[in-house]
Structure formats: structure tokens, C-alpha cells
C-alpha positions as CSV (number, residue, x, y, z in Angstrom):
1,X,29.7,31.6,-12.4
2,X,30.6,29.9,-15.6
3,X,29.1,26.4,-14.3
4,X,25.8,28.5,-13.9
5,X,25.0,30.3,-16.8
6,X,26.2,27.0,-18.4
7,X,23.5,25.5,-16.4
8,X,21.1,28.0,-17.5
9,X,21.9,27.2,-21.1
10,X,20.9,23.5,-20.4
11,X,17.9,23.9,-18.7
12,X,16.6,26.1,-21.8
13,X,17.9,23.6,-24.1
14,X,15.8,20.8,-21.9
15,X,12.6,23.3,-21.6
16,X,13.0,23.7,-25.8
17,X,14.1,20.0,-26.3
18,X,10.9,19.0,-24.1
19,X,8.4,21.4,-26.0
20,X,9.1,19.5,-29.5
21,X,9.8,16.1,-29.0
22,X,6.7,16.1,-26.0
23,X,4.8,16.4,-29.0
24,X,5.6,13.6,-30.5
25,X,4.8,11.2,-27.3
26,X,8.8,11.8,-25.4
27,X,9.7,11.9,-22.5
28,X,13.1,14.1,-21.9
29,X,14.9,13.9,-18.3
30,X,18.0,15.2,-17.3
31,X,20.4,12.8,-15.7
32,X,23.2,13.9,-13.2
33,X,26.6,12.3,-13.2
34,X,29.2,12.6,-10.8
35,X,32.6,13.8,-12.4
36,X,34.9,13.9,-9.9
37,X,34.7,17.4,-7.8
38,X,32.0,18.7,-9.9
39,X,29.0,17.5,-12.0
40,X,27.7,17.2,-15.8
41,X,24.6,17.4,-16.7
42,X,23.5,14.7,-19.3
43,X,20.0,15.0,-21.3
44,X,18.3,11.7,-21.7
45,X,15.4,10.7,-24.1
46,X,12.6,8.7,-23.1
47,X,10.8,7.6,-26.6
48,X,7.6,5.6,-26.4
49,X,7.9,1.5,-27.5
50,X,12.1,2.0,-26.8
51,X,13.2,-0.1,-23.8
52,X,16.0,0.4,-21.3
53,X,17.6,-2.1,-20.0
54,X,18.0,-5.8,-21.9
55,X,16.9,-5.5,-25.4
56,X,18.8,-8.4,-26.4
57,X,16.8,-11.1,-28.0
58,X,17.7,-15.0,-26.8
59,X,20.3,-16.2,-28.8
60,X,19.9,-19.8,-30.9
61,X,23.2,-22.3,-30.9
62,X,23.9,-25.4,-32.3
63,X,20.2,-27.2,-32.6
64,X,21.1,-31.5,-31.8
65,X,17.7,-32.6,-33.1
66,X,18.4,-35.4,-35.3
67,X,17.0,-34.6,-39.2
68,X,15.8,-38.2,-39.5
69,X,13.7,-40.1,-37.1
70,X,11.0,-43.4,-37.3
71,X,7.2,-44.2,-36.7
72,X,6.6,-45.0,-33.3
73,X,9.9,-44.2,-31.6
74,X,10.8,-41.1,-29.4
75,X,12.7,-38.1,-31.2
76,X,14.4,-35.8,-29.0
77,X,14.3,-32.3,-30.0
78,X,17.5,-30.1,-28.3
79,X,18.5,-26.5,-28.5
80,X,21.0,-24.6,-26.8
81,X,19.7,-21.5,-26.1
82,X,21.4,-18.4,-24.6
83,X,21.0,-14.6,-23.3
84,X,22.8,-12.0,-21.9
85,X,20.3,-12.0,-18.7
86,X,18.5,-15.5,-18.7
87,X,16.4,-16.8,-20.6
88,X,12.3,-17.1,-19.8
89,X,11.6,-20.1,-21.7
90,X,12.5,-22.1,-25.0
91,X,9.1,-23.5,-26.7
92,X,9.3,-25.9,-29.7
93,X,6.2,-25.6,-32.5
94,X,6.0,-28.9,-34.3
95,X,3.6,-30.4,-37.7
96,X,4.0,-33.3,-39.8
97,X,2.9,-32.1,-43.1
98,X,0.5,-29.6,-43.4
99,X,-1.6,-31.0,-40.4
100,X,-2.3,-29.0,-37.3
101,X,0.7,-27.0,-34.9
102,X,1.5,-28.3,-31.8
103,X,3.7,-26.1,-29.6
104,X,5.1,-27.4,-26.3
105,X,7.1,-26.5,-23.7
106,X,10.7,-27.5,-23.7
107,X,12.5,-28.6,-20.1
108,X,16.2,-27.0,-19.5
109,X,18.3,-29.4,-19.4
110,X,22.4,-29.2,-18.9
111,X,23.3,-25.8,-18.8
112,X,22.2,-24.0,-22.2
113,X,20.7,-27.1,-23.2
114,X,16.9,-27.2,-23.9
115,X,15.3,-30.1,-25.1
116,X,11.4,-31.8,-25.3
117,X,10.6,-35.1,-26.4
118,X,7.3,-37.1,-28.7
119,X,6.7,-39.9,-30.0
120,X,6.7,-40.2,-33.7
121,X,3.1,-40.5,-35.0
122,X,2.8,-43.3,-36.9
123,X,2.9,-41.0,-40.4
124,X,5.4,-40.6,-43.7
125,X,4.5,-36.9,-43.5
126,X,7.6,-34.7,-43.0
127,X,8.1,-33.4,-39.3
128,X,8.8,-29.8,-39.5
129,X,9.7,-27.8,-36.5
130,X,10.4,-24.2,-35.0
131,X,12.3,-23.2,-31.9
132,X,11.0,-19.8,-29.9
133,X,11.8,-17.9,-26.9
134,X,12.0,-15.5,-24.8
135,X,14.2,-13.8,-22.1
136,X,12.9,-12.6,-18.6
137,X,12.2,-8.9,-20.4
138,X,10.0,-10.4,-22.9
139,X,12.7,-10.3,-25.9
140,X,11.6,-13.2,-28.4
141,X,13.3,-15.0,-30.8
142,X,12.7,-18.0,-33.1
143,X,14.2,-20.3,-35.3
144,X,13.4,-20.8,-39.1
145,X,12.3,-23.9,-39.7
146,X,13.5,-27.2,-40.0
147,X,12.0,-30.6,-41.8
148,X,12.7,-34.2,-40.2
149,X,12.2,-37.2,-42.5
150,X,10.3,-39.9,-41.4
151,X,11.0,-43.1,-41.9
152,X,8.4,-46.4,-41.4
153,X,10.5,-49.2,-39.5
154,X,7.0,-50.9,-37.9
155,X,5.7,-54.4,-38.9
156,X,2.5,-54.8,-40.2
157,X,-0.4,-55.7,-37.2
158,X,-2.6,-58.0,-38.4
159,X,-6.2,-57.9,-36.8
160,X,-8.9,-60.0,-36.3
161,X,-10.9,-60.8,-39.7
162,X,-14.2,-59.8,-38.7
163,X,-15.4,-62.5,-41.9
């Protein structure tokens, strides 16, 4: 008899519960556990924009891209990047200066390890560099960012005087 009017007392408290939080966009449930021989009711809370599940953002490690690199050569940009489901993707967003934004798409490599390599346009400007991603529940992270300095090791080309 007690474990129904005790019952009683929690579907009121759900009905009231429900009547002002539905007003501001919730979504109350009730959720049964089992407790040995008997159960206990346990209110839940749905709010709007909240997520169940993996809310954990990707998690940025120890970043192997060199801080120094040459015209004309490759440069090998390397992340490890880690979740507590799996990560999605890694992308890195790369400008020399204050030209344009490339973004590309980085390959995994060995285990956590994910990495993307250019070529080193043939400029003094100062490479700069962010890593982002994101995990299979569309959690995203990012880096701040990072300068490389470039460093002209090319000879001179002489063309053909058109005199």
C-alpha cells in the first residue's frame, strides 16, 4: 500500500513537474529501474539543445608539426587526436600571412595520429595553421593557432633575357 500512494505522489509530482517546465520547451519522462525485488521510479528531464549520450568534444595531443619549414619543400602537418567514442574527422585550416584559408582534410595515420601534407609555396610569409574536429556525434573542437617560419633555401632561376 505504501509503494502506491508513494506512486501516487510521483505521478503528481511528474504531472506538476511537466505543467511548468513544458512551458519552457521540456520534455519530462519517467524512467523505471529495476532494484532488486521491487522498482524505483526516477524522473528524467529532457531540455531542448542538451544531448544524451557523448557530449565529449575530441581531444587535441601532442601536435609534431615542425615550427620551421622551407620554400618549395614538403611540411608535414601531425596531430594526435582522441575521443572517448571515435573520432569523425581531423581537418587542418592553413594561410601564409594574411592571404586566403585553405582547409583540408587530414588522413589518419598510426593510431591517434592524423596528419596531411603541402608543399611550401614559394613565400617568406608566416605559415599559420589550425587543427579542428569532430567526433561521430558532431562534438567539435579546434586548436588555437600556430605560426611556422619560413625559410627561402631555393637558388635563383635565371630565365631567358627576352633583350
Amino acid at each position: 500500500m505504501k509503494s502506491r500512494k508513494r506512486l501516487a505522489i510521483f505521478a503528481v509530482w511528474l504531472f506538476v513537474a511537466a505543467a511548468f517546465l513544458g512551458a519552457f520547451g521540456a520534455q519530462p519522462s519517467a524512467v523505471v529501474m529495476s532494484a532488486g525485488e521491487g522498482t524505483i521510479p526516477s524522473p528524467a528531464l529532457d531540455l531542448p539543445g542538451i544531448m544524451a549520450g557523448d557530449v565529449n568534444k575530441t581531444v587535441f595531443g601532442a601536435d609534431y608539426t615542425p615550427s620551421t619549414a622551407t620554400t618549395g619543400e614538403q611540411l608535414n602537418f601531425s596531430v594526435n587526436v582522441t575521443d572517448d567514442v571515435a573520432v569523425y574527422g581531423v581537418w587542418v585550416e592553413y594561410w601564409y600571412g594574411t592571404g586566403s584559408h585553405t582547409n583540408s582534410t587530414m588522413t589518419q595515420g598510426t593510431g591517434d595520429i592524423w596528419y596531411h601534407i603541402i608543399t611550401v609555396a614559394d613565400t617568406l610569409d608566416t605559415l599559420h595553421y589550425i587543427f579542428h574536429a569532430n567526433d561521430t556525434s558532431d562534438n567539435w573542437n579546434e586548436t588555437s593557432m600556430k605560426n611556422i617560419t619560413i625559410t627561402d633555401n631555393d637558388r635563383p632561376v635565371f630565365g631567358t633575357d627576352g633583350t
